[in-house]
C-alpha positions in Angstrom: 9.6 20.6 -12.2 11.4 17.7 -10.6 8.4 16.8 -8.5 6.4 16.2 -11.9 8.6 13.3 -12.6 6.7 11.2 -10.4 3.6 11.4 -12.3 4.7 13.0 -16.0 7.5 10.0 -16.3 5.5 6.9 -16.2 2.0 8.4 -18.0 4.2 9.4 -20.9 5.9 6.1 -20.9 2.2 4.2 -20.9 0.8 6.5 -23.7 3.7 5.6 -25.9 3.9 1.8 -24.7 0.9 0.6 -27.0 2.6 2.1 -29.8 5.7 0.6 -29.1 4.2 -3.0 -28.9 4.1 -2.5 -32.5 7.5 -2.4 -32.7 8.4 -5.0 -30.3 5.4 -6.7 -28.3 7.8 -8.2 -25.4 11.6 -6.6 -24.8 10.5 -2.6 -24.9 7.7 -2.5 -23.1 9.7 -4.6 -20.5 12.9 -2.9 -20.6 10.8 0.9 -20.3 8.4 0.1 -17.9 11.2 -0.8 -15.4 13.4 1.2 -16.7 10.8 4.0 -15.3 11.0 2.4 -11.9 14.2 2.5 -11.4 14.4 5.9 -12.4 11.5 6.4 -9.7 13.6 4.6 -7.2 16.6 6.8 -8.3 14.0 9.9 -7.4 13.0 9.2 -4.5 16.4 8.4 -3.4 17.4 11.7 -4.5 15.2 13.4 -3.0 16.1 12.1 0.3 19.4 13.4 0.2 18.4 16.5 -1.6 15.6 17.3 0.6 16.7 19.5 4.1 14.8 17.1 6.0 12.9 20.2 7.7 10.4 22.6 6.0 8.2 22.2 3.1 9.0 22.5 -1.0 6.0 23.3 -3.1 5.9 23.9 -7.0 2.7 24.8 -9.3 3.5 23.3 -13.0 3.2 25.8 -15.7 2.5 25.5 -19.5 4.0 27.7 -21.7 3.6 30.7 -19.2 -0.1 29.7 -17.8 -0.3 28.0 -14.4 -2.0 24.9 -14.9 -3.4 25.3 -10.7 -1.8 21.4 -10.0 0.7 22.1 -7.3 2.1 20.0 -5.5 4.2 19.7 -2.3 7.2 17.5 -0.3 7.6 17.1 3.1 8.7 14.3 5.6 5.5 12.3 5.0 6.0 12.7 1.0 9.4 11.7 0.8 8.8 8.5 2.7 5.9 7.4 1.0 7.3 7.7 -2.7 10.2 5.6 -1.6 7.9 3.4 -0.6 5.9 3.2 -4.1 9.0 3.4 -5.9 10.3 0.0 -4.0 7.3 -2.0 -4.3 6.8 -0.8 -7.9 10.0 -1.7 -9.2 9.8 -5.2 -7.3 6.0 -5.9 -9.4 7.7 -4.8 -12.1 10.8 -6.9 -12.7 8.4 -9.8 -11.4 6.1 -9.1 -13.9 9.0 -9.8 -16.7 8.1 -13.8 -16.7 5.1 -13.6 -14.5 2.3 -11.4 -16.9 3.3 -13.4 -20.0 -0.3 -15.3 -19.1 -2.2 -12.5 -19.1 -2.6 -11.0 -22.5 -0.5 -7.8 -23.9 2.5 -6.8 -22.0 2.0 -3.3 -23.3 -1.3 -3.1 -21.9 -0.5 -4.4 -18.7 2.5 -2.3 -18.3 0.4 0.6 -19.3 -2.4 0.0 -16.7 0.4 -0.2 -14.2 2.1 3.0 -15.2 -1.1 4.7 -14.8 -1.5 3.1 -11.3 1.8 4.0 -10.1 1.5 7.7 -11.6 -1.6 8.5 -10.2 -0.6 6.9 -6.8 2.5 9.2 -6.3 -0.3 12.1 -7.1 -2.4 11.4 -4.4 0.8 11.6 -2.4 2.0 14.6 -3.6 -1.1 16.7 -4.1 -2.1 19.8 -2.3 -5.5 20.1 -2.2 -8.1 17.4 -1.7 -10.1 17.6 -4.9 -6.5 16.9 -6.7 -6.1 14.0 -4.1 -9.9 12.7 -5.3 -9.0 13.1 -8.8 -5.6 11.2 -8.6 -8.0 8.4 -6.1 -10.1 7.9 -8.9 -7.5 7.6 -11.8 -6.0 5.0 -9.3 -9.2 2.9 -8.4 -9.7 2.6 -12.5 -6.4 1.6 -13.2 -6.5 -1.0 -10.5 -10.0 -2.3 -11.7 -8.0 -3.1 -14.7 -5.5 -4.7 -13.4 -8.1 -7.0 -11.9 -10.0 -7.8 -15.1 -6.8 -9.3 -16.7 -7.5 -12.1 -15.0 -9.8 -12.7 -18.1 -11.7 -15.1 -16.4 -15.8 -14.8 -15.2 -14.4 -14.8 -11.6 -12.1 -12.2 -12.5 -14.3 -10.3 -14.4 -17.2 -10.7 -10.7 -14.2 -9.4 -8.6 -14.0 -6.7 -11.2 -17.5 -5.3 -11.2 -17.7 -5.7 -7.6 -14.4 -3.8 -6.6 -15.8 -1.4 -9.1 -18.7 -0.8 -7.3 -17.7 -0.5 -3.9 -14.5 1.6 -5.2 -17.3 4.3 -7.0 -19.4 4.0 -3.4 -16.5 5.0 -1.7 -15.7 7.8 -3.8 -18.7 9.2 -3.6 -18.8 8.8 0.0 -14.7 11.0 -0.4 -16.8 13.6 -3.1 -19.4 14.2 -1.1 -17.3 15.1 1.9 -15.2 17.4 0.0 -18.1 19.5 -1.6 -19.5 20.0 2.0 -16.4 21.3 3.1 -16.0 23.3 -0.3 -19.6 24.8 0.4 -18.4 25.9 4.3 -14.8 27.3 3.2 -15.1 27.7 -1.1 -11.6 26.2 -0.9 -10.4 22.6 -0.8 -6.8 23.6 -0.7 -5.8 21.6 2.6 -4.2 24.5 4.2 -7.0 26.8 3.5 -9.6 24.2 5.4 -7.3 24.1 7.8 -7.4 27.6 8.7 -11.2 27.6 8.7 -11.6 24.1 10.1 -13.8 25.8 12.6 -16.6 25.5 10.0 -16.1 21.9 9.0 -19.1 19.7 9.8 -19.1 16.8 11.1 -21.0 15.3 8.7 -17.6 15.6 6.4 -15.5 13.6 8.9 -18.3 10.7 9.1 -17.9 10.6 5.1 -14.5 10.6 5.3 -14.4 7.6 7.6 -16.6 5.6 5.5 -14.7 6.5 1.9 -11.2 6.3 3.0 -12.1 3.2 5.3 -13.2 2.0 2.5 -10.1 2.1 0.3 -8.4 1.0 2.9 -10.3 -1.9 3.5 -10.9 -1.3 7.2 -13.6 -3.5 8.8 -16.4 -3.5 8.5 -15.6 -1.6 4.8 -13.6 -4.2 3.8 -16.1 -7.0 2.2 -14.6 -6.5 -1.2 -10.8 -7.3 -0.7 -10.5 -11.0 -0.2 -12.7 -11.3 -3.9 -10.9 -8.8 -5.8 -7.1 -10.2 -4.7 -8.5 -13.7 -5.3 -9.5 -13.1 -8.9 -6.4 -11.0 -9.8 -3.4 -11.9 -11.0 -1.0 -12.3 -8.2 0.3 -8.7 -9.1 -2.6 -7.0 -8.7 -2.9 -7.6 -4.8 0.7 -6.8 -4.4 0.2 -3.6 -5.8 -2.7 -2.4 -4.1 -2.2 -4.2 -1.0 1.5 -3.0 -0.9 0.8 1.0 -2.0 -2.8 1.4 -3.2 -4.3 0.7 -0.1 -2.0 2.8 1.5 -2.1 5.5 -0.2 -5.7 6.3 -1.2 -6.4 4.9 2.3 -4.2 5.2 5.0 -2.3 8.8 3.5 -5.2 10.1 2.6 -6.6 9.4 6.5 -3.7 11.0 7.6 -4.2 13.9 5.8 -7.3 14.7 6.3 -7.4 13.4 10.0 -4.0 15.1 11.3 -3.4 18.2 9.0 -6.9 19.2 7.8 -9.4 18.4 11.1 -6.6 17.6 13.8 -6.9 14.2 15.9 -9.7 15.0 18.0 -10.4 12.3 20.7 -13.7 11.0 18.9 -11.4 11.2 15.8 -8.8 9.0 17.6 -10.9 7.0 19.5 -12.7 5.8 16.2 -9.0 5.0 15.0 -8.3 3.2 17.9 -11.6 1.0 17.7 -11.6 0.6 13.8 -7.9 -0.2 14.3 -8.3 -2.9 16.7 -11.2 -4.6 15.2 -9.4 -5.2 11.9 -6.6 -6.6 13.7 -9.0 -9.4 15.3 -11.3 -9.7 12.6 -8.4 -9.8 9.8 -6.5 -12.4 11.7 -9.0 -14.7 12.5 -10.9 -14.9 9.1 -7.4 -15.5 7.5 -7.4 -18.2 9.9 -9.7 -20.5 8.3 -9.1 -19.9 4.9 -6.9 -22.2 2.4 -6.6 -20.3 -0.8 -2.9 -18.7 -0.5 -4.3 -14.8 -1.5 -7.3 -14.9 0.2 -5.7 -15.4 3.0 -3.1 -12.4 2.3 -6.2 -10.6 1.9 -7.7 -11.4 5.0 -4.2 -10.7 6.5 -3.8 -7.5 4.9 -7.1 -6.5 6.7 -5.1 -7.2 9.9 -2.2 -5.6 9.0 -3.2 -2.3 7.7 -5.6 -2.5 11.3 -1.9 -2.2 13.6 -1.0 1.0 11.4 -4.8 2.4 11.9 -4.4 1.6 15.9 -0.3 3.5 15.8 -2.0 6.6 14.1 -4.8 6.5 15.9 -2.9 6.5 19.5 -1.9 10.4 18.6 1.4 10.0 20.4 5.0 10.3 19.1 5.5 7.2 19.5 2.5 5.6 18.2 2.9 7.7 15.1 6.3 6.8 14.4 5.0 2.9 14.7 2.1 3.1 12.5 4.4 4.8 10.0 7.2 2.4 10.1 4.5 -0.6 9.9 3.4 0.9 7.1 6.6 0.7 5.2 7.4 -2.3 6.8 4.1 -4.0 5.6 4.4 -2.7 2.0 7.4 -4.9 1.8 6.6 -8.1 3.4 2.9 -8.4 2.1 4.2 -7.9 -1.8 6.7 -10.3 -0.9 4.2 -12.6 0.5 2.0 -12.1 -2.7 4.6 -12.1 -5.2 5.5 -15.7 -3.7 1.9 -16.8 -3.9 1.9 -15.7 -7.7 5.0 -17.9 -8.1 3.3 -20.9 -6.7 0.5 -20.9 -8.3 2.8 -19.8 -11.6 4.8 -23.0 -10.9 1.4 -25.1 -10.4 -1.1 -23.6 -11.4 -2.8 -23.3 -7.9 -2.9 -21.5 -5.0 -5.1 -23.5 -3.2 -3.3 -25.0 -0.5 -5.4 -28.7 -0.3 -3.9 -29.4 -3.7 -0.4 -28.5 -3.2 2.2 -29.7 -0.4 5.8 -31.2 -0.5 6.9 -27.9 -2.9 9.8 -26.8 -0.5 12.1 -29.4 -2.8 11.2 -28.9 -6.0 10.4 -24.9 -5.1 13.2 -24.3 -2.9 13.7 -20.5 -3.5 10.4 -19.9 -3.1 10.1 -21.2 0.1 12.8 -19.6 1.6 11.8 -15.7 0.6 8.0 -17.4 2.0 9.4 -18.1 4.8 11.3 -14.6 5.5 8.2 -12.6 4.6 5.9 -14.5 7.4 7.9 -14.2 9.7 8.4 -10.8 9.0 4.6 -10.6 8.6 4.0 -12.5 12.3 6.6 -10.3 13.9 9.3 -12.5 14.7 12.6 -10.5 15.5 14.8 -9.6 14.3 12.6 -9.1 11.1 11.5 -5.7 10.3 7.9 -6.6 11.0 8.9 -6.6 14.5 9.8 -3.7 15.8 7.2 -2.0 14.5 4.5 -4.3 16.2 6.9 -3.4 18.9 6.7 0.1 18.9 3.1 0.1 18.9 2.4 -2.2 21.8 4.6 0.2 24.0 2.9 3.5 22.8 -0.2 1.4 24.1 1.0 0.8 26.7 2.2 4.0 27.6 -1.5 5.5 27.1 -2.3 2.6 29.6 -4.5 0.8 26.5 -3.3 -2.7 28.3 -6.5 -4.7 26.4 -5.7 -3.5 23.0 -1.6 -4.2 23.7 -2.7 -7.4 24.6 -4.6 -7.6 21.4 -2.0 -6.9 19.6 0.4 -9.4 20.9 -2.3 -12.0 19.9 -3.2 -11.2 16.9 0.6 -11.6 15.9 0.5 -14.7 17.7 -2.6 -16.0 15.4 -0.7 -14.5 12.4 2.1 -16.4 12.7 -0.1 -19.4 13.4 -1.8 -19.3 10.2 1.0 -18.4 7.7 3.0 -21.0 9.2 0.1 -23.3 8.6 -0.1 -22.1 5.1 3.7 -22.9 4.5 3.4 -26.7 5.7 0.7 -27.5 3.5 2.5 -25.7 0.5 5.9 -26.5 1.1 6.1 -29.2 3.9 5.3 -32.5 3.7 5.3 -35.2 1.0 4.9 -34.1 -2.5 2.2 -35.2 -4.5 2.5 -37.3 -7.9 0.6 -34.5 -9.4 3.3 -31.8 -8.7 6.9 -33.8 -9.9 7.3 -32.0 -12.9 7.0 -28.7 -10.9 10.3 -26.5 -11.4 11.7 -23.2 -9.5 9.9 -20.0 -11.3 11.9 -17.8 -14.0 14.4 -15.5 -12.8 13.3 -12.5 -12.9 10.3 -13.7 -10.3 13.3 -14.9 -7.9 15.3 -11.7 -8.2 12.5 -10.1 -7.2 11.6 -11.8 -4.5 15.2 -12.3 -2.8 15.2 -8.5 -3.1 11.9 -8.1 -1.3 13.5 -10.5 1.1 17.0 -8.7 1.6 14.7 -5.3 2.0 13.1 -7.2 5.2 15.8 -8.8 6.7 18.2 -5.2 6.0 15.8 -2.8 7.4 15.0 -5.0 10.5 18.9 -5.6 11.2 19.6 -1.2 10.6 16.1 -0.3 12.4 16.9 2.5 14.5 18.7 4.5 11.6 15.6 3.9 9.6 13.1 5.4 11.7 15.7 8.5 12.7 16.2 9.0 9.2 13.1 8.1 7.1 10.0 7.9 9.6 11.0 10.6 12.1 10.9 13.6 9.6 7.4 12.1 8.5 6.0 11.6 11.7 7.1 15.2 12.8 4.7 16.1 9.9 1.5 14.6 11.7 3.1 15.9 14.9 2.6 19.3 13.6 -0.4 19.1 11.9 -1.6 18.0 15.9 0.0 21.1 17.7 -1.3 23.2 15.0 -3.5 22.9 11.6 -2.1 26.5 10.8 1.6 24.8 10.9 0.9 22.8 8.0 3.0 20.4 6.0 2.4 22.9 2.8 1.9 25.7 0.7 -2.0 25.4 -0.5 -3.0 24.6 -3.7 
């Protein structure tokens, strides 16, 4: 039962948390909600030093005697990923103390986000890809309404339109499930991978096109830079820092690696999708001067260097695009949780009316400052060395033009989020912005945390990777030698 707590935990906690608003409409749903993350955190710790670090552990949930047919499963890859939604969770939420007092009831909000972070940790622990689509879709609704509580006609545009796009791509992830249900009559993962002989290819195109969707993969990532701009500053950091992640990137690993194997057209489209969204990420969040829809654009870059690591196929490539993947979660929420303060303190986050903030924001600045740099890839920052490790497995695969590429893009990176932090916090501060003061501090606390997590885990590196990213990359590793060999017990 312990693996239920991940999902069970945090929907009970939201289906109580209306309720409780009656009681008290600000300190309990507070004081739950992130009382529920750190008890997530605690988890996922727990796990880790419970878990033998080799093999699988699956469990099928029971009611009353019946089997309820939701199993789900831990491995190497599992255990890594909800340690990453359990950090990034926990950081929204304690930011979200002072921050989502603008934004209507707490116990809604806090509810919506509960749902989000439960379903999220079912994607990552499901066993079978219909439970992965169901879990997908209870996350893309819960992050639509996230976005709407922006309650504003721009908010309520990005909305409808991630909406949209979110329902194309899961009907693009549907469809590709029925076919493969109609050639095997299972979608447990293990199953399909036994038979994965009579998977079309068909399937893998849709697959491609739903998940790079979700992910926001170019050219499937049109509706990012809209819906981050509309949201409240939370809503990016969620999604950009697990959402994204998860319903793209894990899911793209799970099908790709463990359920078709990485072929070389499979790899090769990686590898060409990856690389594109580096280029086209950077250089559109190059000209922009709204602080999250440059993020946005940025993410699209970002998530690009952990597309091209995975995509490579090699240990080493693998164990990059997973550590980048951690590694991102942290700085980007960081980087968005600072842009929520600024535009908390101001009321802005467009860059042309702000400037000279570093005084009268000084905090702020400084945790802005650690998370681009960590972003850009500056050592000894934890975005680093996983930039790092991925230029080498290029390199080593004799991909010299896309290493290259990847040095530059980091290059243009850090040329743009430096250029966003002169004209926010540099310079002389306008008449307009005096009365400006340092954001609450619950929104500090959690960004120094963010920032300690980048600094700490780029300083202690190597026993990261050994310890967290190794065991999870050995899972992809397997699922290469053999789909038989697979990270679980089907569902």
């Amino acid at each position: 039962m312990f693996l239920f707590i991940f999902i069970g935990v945090p929907l009970a906690i939201a289906g109580f948390l209306p309720l409780i608003s009656r009681v008290s409409r600000r300190l309990l749903p507070d004081f739950l909600s992130n009382l529920c993350f750190v008890l997530l955190l605690a988890a996922s710790v727990s796990i880790f030093n419970l878990w033998p670090g080799a093999g699988r552990f699956s469990h099928n949930l029971q009611w009353f005697g019946s089997n309820l047919n939701l199993a789900l499963a831990l491995d190497g890859l599992n255990v890594l990923m909800l340690f990453t939604v359990s950090v990034v969770s926990l950081a929204v939420g304690l930011f979200s103390i002072n921050y989502i007092d603008r934004y209507g009831s707490r116990a809604i909000y806090y509810a919506i986000l509960l749902v989000l972070v439960a379903s999220i940790n079912g994607i990552i622990l499901a066993t079978d890809l219909f439970t992965m689509y169901i879990f997908i879709e209870a996350a893309g609704i819960a992050s639509y309404g996230l976005v709407a509580l922006g309650r504003t006609r721009n908010s309520t545009e990005g909305a409808f339109k991630y909406l949209i796009l979110s329902g194309v791509a899961s009907s693009f992830i549907l469809s590709g499930i029925a076919l493969i249900f109609i050639k095997t009559g299972t979608t447990g993962i293990r199953e399909i991978s036994m038979a994965k002989n009579s998977i079309t290819e068909l399937s893998l195109i849709l697959f491609i096109a739903g998940f790079g969707l979700k992910c926001a993969l170019v050219p499937f990532h049109f509706w990012m830079p809209d819906a981050y701009t509309a949201a409240p500053a939370v809503m990016p950091a969620m999604s950009s820092g697990i959402f994204v992640k998860t319903a793209g990137v894990y899911a793209i690993c799970r099908v790709f690696f463990n359920v078709y194997g990485l072929t070389p057209a499979v790899s090769s489209v990686m590898v060409y999708l990856g690389v594109i969204s580096i280029l086209a990420g950077a250089f559109l969040a190059l000209g922009q001067t709204r602080l999250r829809r440059m993020l946005a654009y940025s993410s699209i870059s970002q998530v690009g260097y952990i597309i091209l690591g995975l995509g490579i196929g090699t240990p080493l490539g693998i164990i990059g695009g997973l550590l980048h993947l951690f590694y991102h979660s942290i700085f980007k929420t960081l980087l968005f949780l600072n842009a929520g303060a600024v535009e908390y303190a101001t009321g802005t986050d467009e860059s042309v009316d702000l400037g000279g903030l570093g005084g009268r924001l000084p905090f702020s600045s400084g945790t802005n400052i650690i998370g681009l740099l960590s972003a850009a890839g500056v050592p000894p920052l934890n975005g680093f060395w996983s930039k790092l490790i991925i230029v080498i497995a290029l390199i080593q695969v004799k991909m010299f033009l896309y290493a290259f590429i990847a040095i530059f893009a980091s290059v243009v990176t850090l040329w743009y989020l430096l250029l966003i932090q002169r004209r926010v916090f540099f310079g002389k501060l306008k008449e307009s912005l005096k009365q400006v003061v340092e954001v609450p501090f619950w929104m500090t606390f959690s960004m120094a945390a963010l920032a300690f997590v980048c600094v700490w885990t780029g300083v202690v590196f190597a026993s990261f990777i050994s310890e967290w990213v190794l065991p999870a990359a050995t899972v992809l590793l397997d699922g290469l030698k053999s789909s038989l060999n697979t990270f679980m017990i089907g569902g």
